[in-house]
C-alpha positions as CSV (number, residue, x, y, z in Angstrom):
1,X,-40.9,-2.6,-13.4
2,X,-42.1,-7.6,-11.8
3,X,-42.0,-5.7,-13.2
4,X,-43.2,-2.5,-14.4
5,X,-40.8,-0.6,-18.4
6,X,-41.2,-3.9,-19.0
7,X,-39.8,-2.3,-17.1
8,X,-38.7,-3.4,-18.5
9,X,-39.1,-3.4,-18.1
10,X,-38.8,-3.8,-17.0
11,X,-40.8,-3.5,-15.3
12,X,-40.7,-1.6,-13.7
13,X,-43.2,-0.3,-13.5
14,X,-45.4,-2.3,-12.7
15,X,-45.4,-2.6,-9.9
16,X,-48.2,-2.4,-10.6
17,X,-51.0,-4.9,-10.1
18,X,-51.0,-6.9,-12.2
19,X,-52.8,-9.6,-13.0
20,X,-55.0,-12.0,-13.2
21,X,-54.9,-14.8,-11.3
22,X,-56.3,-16.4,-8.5
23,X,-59.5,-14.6,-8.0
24,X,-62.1,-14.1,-5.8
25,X,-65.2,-14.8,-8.4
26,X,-65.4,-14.8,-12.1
27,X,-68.6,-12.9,-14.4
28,X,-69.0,-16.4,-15.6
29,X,-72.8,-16.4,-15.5
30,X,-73.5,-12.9,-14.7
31,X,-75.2,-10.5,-16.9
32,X,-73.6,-7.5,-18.3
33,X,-74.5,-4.4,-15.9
34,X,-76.0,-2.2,-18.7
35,X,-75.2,1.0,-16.8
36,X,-72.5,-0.4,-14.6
37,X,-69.1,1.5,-14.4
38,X,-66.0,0.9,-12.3
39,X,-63.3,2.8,-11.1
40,X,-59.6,1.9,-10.1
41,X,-56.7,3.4,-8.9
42,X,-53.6,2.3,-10.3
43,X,-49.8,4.3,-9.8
44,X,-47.6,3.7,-13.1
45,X,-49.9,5.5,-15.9
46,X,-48.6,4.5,-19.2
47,X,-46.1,6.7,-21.3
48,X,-47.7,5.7,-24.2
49,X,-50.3,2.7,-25.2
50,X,-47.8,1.4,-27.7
51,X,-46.2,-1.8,-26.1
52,X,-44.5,-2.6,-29.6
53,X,-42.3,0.5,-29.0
54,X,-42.7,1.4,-25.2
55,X,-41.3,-0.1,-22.2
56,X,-43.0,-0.2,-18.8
57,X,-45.6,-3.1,-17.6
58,X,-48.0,-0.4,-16.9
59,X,-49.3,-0.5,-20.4
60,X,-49.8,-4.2,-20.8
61,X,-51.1,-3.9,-17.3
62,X,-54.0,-1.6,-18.8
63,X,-54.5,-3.5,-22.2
64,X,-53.6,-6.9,-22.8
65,X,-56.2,-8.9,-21.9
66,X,-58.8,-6.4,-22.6
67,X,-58.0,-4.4,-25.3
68,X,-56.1,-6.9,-27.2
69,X,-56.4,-11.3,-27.1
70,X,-53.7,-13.6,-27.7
71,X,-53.7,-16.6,-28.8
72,X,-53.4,-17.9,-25.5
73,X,-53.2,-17.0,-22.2
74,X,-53.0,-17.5,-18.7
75,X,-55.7,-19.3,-16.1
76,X,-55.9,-18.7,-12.4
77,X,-53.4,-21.2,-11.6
78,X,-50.8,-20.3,-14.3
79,X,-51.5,-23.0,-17.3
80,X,-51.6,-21.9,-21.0
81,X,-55.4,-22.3,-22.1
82,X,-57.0,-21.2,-25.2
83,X,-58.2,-17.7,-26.0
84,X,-58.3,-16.9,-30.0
85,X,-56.8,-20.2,-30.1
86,X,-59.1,-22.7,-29.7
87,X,-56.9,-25.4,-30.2
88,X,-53.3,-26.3,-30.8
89,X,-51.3,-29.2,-31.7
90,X,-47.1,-29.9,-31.4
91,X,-45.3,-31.7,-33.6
92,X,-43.1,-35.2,-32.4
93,X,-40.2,-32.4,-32.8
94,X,-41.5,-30.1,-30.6
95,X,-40.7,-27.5,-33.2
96,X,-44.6,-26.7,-35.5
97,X,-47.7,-25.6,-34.1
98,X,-50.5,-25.7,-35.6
99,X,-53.7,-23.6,-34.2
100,X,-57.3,-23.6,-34.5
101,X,-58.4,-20.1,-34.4
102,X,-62.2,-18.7,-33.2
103,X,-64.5,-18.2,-36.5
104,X,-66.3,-15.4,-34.6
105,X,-63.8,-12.6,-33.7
106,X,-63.6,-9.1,-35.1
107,X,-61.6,-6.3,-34.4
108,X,-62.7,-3.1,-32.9
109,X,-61.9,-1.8,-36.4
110,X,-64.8,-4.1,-37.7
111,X,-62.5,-6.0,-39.4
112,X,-62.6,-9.9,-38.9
113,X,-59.8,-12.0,-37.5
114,X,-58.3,-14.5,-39.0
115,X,-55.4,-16.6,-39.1
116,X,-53.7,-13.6,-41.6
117,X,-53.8,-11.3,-38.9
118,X,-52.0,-14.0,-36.7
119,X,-49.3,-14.1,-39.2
120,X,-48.8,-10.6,-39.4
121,X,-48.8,-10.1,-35.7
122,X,-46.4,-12.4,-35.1
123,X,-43.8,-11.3,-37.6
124,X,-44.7,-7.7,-37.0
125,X,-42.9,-8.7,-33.2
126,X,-39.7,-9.1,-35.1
127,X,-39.7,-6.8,-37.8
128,X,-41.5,-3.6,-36.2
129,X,-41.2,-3.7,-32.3
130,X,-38.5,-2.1,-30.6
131,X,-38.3,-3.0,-27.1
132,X,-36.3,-5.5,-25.4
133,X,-38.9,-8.5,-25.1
134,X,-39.3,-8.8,-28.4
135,X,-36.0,-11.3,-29.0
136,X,-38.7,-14.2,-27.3
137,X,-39.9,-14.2,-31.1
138,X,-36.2,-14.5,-32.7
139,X,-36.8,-18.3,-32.5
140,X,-39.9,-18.6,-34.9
141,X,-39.1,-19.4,-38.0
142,X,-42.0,-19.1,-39.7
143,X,-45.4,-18.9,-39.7
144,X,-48.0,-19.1,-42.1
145,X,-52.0,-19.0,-42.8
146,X,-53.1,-22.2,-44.0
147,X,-56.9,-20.9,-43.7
148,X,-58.6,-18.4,-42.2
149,X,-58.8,-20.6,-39.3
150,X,-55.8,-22.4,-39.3
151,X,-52.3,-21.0,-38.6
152,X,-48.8,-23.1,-38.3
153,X,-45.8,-21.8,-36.7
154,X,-42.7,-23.0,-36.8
155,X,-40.1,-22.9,-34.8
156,X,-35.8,-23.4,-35.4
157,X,-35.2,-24.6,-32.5
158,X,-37.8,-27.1,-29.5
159,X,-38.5,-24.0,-27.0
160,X,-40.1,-24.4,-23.7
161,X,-40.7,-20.7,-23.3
162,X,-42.1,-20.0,-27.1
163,X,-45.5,-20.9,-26.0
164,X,-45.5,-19.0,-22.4
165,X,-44.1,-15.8,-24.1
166,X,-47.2,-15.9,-26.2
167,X,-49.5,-15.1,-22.9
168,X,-47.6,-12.2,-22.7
169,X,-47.4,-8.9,-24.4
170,X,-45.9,-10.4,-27.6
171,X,-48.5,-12.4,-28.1
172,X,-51.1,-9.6,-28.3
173,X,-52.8,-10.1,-32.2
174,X,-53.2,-6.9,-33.8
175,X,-55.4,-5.9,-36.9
176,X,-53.4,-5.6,-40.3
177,X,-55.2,-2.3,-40.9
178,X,-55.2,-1.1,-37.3
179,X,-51.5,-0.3,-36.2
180,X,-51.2,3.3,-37.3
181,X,-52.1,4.8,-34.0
182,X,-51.4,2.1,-31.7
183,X,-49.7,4.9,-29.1
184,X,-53.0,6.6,-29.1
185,X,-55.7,4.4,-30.4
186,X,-55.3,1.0,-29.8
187,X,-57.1,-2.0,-32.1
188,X,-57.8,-5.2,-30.3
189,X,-60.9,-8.3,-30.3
190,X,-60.9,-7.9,-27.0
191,X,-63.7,-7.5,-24.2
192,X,-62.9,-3.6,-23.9
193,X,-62.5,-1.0,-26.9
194,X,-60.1,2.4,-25.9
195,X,-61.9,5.6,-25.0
196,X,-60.2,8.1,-23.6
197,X,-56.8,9.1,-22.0
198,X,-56.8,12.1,-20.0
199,X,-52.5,12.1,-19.9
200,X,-51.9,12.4,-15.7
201,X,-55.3,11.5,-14.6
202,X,-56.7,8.4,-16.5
203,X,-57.9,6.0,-19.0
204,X,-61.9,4.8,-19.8
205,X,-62.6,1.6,-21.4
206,X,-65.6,0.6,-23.2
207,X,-67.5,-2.8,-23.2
208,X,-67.4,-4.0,-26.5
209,X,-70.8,-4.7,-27.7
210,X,-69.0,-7.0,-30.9
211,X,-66.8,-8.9,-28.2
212,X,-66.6,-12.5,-29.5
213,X,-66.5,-13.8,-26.2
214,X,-68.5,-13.7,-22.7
215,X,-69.3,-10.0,-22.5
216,X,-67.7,-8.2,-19.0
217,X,-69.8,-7.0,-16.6
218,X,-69.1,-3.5,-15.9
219,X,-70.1,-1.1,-19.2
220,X,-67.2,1.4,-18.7
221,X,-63.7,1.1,-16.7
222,X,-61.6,3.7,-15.6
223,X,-58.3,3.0,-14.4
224,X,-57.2,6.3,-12.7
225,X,-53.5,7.0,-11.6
226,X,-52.2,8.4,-8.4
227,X,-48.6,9.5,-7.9
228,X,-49.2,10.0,-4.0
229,X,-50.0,7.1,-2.0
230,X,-52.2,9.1,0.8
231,X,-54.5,10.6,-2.4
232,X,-54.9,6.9,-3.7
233,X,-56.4,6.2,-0.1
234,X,-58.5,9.0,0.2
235,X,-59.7,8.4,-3.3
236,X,-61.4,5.3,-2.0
237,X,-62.0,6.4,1.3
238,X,-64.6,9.1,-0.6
239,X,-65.8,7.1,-3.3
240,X,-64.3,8.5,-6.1
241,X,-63.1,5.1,-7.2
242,X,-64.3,1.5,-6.2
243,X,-60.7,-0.5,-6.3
244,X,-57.0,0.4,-5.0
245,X,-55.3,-2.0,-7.4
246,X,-51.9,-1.9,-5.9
247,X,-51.4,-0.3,-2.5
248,X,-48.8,2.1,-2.0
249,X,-48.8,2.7,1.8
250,X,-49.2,-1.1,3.1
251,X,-48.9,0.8,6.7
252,X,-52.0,2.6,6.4
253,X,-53.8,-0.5,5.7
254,X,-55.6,-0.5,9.2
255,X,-57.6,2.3,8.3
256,X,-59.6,-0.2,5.7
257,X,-58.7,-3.8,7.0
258,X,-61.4,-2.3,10.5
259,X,-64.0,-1.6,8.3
260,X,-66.6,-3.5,6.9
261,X,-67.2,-1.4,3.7
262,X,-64.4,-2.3,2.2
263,X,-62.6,-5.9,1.5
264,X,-58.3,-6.3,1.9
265,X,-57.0,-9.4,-0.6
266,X,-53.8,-10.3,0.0
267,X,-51.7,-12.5,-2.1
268,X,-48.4,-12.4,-4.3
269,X,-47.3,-11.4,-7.8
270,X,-44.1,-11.7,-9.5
271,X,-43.1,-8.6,-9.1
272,X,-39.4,-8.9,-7.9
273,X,-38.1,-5.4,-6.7
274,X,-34.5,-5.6,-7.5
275,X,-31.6,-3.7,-6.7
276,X,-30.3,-3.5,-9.7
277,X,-26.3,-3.1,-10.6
278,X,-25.0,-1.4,-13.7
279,X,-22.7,-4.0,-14.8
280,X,-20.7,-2.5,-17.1
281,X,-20.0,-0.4,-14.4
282,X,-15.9,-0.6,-13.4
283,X,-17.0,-1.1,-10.0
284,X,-19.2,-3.8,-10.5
285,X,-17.1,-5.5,-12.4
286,X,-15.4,-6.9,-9.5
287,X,-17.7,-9.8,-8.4
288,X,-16.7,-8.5,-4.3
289,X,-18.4,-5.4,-4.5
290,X,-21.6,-7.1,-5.9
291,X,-21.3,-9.4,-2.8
292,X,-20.8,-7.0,-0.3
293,X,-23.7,-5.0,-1.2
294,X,-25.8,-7.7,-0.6
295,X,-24.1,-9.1,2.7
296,X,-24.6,-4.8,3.8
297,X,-28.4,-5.0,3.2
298,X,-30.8,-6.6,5.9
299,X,-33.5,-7.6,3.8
300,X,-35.9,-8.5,6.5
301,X,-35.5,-5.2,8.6
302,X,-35.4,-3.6,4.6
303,X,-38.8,-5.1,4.2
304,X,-40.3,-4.2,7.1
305,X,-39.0,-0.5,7.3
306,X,-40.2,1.1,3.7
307,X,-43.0,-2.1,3.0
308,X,-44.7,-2.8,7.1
309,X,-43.5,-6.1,6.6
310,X,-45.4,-7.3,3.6
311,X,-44.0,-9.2,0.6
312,X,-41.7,-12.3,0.5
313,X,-37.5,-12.5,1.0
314,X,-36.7,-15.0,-2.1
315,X,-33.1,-14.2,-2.9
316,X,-33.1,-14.5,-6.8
317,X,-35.3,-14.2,-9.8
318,X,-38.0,-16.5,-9.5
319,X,-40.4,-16.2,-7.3
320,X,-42.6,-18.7,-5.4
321,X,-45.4,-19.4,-8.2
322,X,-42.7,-20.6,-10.3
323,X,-42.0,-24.6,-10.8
324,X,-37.8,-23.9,-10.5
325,X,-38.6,-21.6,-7.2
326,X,-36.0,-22.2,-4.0
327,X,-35.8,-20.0,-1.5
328,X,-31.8,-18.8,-2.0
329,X,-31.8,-16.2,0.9
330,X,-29.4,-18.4,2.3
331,X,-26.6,-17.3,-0.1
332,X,-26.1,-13.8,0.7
333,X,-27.3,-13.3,4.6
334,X,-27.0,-10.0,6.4
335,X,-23.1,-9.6,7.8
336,X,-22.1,-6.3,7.7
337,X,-18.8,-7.3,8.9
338,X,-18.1,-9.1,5.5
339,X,-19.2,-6.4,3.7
340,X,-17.0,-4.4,5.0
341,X,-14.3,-6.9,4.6
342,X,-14.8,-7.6,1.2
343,X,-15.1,-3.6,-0.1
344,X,-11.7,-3.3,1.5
345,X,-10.5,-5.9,0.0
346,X,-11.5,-4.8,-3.3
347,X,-10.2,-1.4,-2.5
348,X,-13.6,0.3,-2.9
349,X,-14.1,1.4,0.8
350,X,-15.1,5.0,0.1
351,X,-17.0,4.1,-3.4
352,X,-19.2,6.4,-4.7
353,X,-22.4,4.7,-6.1
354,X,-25.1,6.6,-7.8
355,X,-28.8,5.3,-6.6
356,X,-31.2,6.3,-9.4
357,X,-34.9,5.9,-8.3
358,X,-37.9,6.3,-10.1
359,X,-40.9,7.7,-8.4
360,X,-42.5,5.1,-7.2
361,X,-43.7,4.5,-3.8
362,X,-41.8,1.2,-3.2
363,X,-38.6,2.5,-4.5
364,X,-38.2,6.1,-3.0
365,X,-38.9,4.7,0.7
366,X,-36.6,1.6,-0.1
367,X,-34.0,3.8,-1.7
368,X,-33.6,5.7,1.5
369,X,-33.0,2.4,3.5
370,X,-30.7,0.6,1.0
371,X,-28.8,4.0,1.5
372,X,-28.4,4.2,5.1
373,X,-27.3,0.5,5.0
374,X,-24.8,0.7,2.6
375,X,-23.0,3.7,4.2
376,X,-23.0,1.8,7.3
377,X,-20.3,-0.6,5.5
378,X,-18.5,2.0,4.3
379,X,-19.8,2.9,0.5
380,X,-21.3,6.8,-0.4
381,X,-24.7,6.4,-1.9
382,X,-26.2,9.7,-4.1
383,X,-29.3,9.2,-4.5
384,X,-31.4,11.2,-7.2
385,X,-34.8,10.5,-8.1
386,X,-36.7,10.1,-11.6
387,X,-39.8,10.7,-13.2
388,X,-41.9,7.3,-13.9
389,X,-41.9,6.1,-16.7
390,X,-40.9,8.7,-19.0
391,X,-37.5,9.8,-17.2
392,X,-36.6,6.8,-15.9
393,X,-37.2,4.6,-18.8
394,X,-34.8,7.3,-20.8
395,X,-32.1,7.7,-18.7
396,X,-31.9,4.3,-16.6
397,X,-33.6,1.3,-18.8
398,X,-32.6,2.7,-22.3
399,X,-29.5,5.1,-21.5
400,X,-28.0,3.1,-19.0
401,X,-26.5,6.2,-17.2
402,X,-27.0,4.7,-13.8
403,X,-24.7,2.7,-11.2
404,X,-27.6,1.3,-9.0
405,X,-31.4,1.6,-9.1
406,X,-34.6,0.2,-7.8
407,X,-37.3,-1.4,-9.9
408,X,-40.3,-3.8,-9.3
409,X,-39.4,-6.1,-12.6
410,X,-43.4,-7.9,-12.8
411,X,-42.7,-9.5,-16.4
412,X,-43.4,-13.0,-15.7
413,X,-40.5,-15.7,-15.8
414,X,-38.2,-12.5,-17.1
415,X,-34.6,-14.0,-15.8
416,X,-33.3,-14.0,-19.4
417,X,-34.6,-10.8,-20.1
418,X,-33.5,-8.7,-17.6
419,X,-30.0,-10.3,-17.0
420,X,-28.5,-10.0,-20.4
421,X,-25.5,-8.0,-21.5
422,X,-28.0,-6.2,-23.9
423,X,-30.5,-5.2,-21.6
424,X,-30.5,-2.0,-18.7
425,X,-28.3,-4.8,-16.1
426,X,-25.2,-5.1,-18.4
427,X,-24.6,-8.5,-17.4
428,X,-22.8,-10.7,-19.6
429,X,-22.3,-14.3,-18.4
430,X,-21.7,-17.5,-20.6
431,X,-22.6,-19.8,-18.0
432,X,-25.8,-18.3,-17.1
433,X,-26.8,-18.3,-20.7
434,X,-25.5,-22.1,-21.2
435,X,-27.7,-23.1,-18.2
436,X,-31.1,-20.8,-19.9
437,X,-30.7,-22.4,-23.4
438,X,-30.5,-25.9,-22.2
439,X,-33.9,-25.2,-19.9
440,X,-35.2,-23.9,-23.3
441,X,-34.6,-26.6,-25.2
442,X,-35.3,-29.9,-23.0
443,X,-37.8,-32.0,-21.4
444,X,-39.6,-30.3,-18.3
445,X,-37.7,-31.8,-15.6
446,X,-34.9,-30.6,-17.5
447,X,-36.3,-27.3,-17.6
448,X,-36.7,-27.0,-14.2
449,X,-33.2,-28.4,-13.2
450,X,-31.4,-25.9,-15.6
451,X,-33.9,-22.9,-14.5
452,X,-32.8,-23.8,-11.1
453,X,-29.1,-23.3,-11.5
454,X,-29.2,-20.4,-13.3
455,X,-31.2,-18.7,-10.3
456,X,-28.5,-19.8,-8.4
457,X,-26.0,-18.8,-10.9
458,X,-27.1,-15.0,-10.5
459,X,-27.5,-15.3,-7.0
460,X,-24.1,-16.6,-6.0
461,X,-22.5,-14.0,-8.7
462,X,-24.3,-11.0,-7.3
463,X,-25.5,-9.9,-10.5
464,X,-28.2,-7.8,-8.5
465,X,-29.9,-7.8,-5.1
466,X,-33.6,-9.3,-4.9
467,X,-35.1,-6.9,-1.8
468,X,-38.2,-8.8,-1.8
469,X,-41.2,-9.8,-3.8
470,X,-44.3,-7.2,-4.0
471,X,-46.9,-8.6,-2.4
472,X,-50.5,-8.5,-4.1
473,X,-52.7,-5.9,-1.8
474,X,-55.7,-5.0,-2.7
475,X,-58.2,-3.2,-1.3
476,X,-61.9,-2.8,-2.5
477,X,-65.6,-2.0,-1.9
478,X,-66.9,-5.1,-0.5
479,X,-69.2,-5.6,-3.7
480,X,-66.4,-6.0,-6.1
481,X,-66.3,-9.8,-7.1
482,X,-63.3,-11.2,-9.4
483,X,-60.1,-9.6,-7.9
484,X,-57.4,-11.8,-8.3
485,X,-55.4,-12.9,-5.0
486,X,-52.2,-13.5,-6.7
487,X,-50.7,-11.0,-9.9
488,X,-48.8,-13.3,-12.0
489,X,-49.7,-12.1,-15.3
490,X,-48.9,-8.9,-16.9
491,X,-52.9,-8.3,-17.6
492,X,-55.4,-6.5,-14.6
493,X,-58.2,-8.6,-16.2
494,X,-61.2,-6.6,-16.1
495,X,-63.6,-9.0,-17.8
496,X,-63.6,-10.8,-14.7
497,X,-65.0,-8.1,-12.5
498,X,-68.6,-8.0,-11.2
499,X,-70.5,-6.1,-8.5
């Protein structure tokens, strides 16, 4: 938590909204609304505003993109284009880069940035952060300032996924005087500066009148967090805010989809809500468990129970927007039969399995079906439930004390990450990581080739159960230009919003 504690991860979290990426309209060309302010409703507030030392996607969600730049980042479609880079070159090795930074950026701080700050950004990833996506920067090298405008980075190893990882939350450029309070008062060059944080209710953001770039449209944002679906609705319903930016009771869509104040996008993100197996588990250890809980669950009749149908069966880690995507629903279909076959075979007919949800929407109504499903082949699910993020990220994510849970893991391309015997999942598997490190390392239809077995890897192996992908549903006051069809970023891009 797609995904959501980075959720971690993970993700988790997540779940969010995420992103930006195919979008309705753009500020492009539009002037700043000097008294213009916004509001949205969002589910997974941050723990903290620290993503060096914090799980969850909600936080990236909030600031990257708007709060902090990168070097580079994301377009609508997914390709890496310049943002505090303007330029960048590769070496025949495919191991130094060597960037052209913007003359004209300054921190919030009023400090400048230049290619110094880049440095110490970058090697603050692997010295200072703590969380779990920071090994994407083990393979740099170096890097150095060679002017204030010009920064190389090298690399020990060619890496296809160096470059993407900077669009993400690792790539965020911080000030070298500005990362004292990053948990409370984040430093960034980008389009917004922090305001306020009322903890349980919300966060402002303020245009940035130094903003080196195009300057956003809307003055002030507030991104304002709901734990209970119906109150989200209502919220907009009565004006109180202008954007739901992830619904959380797809069923009651009808009430807005009828009327014409209000506008219904409807796309897909990368959040993959996951089943997720403590591997390290005894009982998971024995790959026939693994694959009877996912011949027990009916995915489709899953999806349309706790989501009314919305989202995307995909069957692995990589969803559609992905160049290695395959649909690989075909590998585990529904056959309770088997199931039951295969947990008595394994001697675990009778198992008790702890379900560990966090409080989120999609994962306490799925929990309850996943439940009823896997009783029906003979397993005992408990099910307890856990605050998000702050007990979940604890006990599940980072303590591990867990046997299943459910997470929306929105963390682009995040296969590596989240199945790795260091990480929440517990799963430690040679050939999956034989299959990731040659994608890493060779041309792109090797990439793609290698990315494809190891989806298939984790698929056939059980290391989890992929529900279904969050879809992207929106809904909004029809005046509200910019908001993206598809999530497939970590960011909610606000500098794209116009009335």
């Amino acid at each position: 938590m797609k995904s959501l504690a980075a959720a971690l991860v993970g993700s988790a979290a997540l779940l969010a909204v995420a992103a930006c990426s195919a979008g309705s309209g753009t500020s492009s060309g539009t002037s700043p609304g000097a008294d213009q302010s916004l509001a949205i409703g969002l589910v997974a507030e941050p723990a903290s505003l620290d993503f060096t030392t914090t799980d969850g996607a909600a936080i990236p969600q909030a600031l990257l993109g708007n709060i902090y730049n990168g070097l580079v980042k994301q377009d609508e479609t997914g390709k890496i284009v310049p943002d505090l880079a303007k330029s960048w070159t590769v070496s025949p090795d495919r191991k130094t880069y060597t960037f052209t930074l913007v003359d004209n950026a300054k921190f919030t701080n009023g400090q400048q940035f230049t290619a110094d700050d880049a440095v110490f950004s970058i090697d603050r990833v692997k010295t200072a952060w703590t969380t779990s996506l920071k090994s994407a920067m083990d393979v740099v090298q170096t890097a150095k300032a060679v002017s204030p405008t010009e920064l190389q980075v090298t690399l020990s190893k060619p890496s296809n996924d160096w470059l993407f990882r900077m669009t993400t939350r690792i790539g965020a450029m911080f000030s070298k005087t500005g990362v004292d309070k990053l948990a409370t008062d984040p430093v960034g060059t980008g389009p917004y500066k922090f305001s306020e944080w009322k903890r349980g209710d919300s966060i402002v953001l303020q245009r940035n009148a130094d903003y080196w770039g195009s300057k956003p449209y809307f003055g002030q944002v507030t991104l304002k967090y709901f734990k209970d679906p119906t109150a989200l609705n209502n919220a907009l319903l009565t004006g109180t805010i202008n954007v739901i930016g992830t619904v959380q009771a797809p069923e009651a869509l009808s009430q807005f989809t009828g009327n014409d104040k209000y506008q219904v996008i409807e796309g897909t993100t990368n959040g993959e809500v996951l089943l997720s197996f403590n591997n390290s588990r005894p009982v998971f250890k024995d790959i026939r468990v693994r694959q009877a809980i996912r011949s027990a669950i009916n995915h489709q009749a899953l999806m349309d129970t706790c989501w009314a149908g919305r989202g995307k069966l995909i069957g692995s880690m990589v969803p559609p927007t992905d160049p290695w995507y395959e649909d690989l629903t075909g590998i585990a279909p529904y056959d309770q039969a088997k199931a039951k076959s295969l947990l008595q075979a394994a001697g675990a007919t009778g198992a008790t399995l702890r379900l560990r949800l966090p409080t989120l929407p999609y994962a306490t109504s799925c929990g309850q079906v996943v439940k009823s499903q896997l009783e029906q082949a003979g397993l005992k699910v408990q099910i307890d439930q856990l605050e998000f993020p702050a007990a979940w990220l604890t006990s599940v994510l980072k303590g591990g004390d867990y046997d299943m849970s459910i997470i929306s893991h929105v963390e682009p391309r995040d296969l590596r990450q989240v199945f790795n015997a260091k990480y929440y999942t517990k799963y430690d598997d040679p050939t999956l990581k034989q299959y990731l490190d040659a994608a890493d390392a060779g041309d792109e239809a090797t990439q793609i080739a290698e990315m494809k077995k190891a989806a298939r890897r984790i698929s056939e192996q059980a290391a989890a159960d992929w529900l279904f992908l969050l879809p992207n549903l929106i809904v909004a006051d029809k005046n509200i230009q910019g908001l993206p069809k598809n999530a497939i970023t970590e960011s909610f891009d606000l500098s794209r919003l116009t009335r």
